[in-house]
Steps between C-alpha positions, in 0.01 A plus 500: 500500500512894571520754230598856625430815282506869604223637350392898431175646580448578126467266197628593150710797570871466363613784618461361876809386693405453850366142644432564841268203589648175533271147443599167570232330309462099571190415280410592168193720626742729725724520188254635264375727756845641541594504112225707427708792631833584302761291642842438578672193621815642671559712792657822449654805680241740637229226250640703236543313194833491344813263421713649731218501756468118492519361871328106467236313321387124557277495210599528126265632224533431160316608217264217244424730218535215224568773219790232451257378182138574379416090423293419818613158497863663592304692792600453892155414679459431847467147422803489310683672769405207744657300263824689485536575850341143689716554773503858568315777738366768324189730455354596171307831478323621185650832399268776415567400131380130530325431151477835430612609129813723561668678224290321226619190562230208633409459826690222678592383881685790717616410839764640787668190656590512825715291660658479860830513568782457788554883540725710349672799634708600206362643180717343257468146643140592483507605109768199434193267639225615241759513198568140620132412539440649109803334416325177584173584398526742229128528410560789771516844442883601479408854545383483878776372633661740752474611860274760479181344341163616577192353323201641451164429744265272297152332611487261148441178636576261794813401633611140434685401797793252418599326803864307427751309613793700462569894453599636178871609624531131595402371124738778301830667553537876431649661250753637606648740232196676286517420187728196526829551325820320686394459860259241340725334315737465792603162638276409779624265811490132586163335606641327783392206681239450678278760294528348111169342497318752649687748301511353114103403571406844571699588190372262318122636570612834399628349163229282402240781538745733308562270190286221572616144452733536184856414438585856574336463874704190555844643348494768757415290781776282424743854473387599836562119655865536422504766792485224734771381745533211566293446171166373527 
């Protein structure tokens, strides 16, 4: 896998919004080299960081903060992550707050997740991606979630490099409307023939590491196997 940032010549200076060096990082060594630098991972007009600047990414970040709870047991580690995410390509970097006490509260794991992606051109199928992505995983932080991220350069730790099977805009579906409302609740198509199994069992993944195995897991499976025609 390839993970492309465009990366600053400073590190830890908000008020900088131009990216003019682009990396295309295949290992976890030329990753950390390049996140140590203040980072983007879109294009922009003129590397000028904005929304309405947004021209492509392949790579998605998302932010692991877990200041969901302050029980360590409910804590993301990398090793937990692997469990979550078996089949999936991604990079995990150590933020430059990586059990570091923050705000009084205890020191705990910290990590940017990076994940490639078919690329993107437009800025709200970009943002519709992550709020899908935290939809699914909502151990995220929902507070990074538009086009214009940058994240600050950070030399905490090594890169794990997750090698998967699949990309992460092949495992969820984005979200389209943010903050749900009625596009979610809108009626969705038939699964037609010829891609139910292959179909219901992704869903079915998605589900089970959602809800786990419960009677709730399997009532919504069975909901979404009614979309099928002919039915499975």
């Amino acid at each position: 896998m390839n993970i492309t940032i465009y990366r600053a010549d400073c590190c830890g200076n908000a008020g900088n919004c131009v990216y003019p060096t682009k990396v295309t990082a295949g290992s976890a060594d030329a990753l950390k080299a390049a996140t140590a630098y203040d980072h983007v991972c879109a294009e922009y007009k003129g590397n000028y960081r904005s929304n309405d600047n947004f021209l492509n990414s392949d790579t998605v970040v998302m932010d692991l903060d877990n200041d969901h709870s302050d029980d360590p047991e409910d804590w993301i580690t990398a090793e937990k992550l692997d469990g979550l995410m078996p089949d999936i390509s991604y990079a995990l970097v150590p933020s430059r707050h990586h059990m570091v006490s923050k705000d009084g509260a205890a020191p705990r794991p910290k990590y940017h997740v990076y994940f490639p992606i078919n690329t993107l051109t437009d800025k709200d199928d970009y943002s519709a991606l992550k709020r899908g992505i935290r939809k699914e995983y909502p151990f995220f932080d929902g507070n990074a979630l538009d086009a214009a991220r940058f994240v600050y350069g950070s030399s905490a730790g090594d890169v794990i490099w997750h090698e998967g099977w699949v990309n992460i805009d092949e495992d969820v579906e984005p979200d389209a409307e943010d903050g749900g409302g009625e596009q979610d609740a809108a009626p969705r198509g038939p699964i037609p023939a010829g891609s139910r199994n292959n179909t219901l069992s992704r869903f079915a993944g998605r589900i089970i590491k959602r809800y786990g195995d419960t009677d709730r897991a399997h009532g919504i499976f069975m909901d979404e196997a009614t979309r099928c025609d002919p039915p499975l």
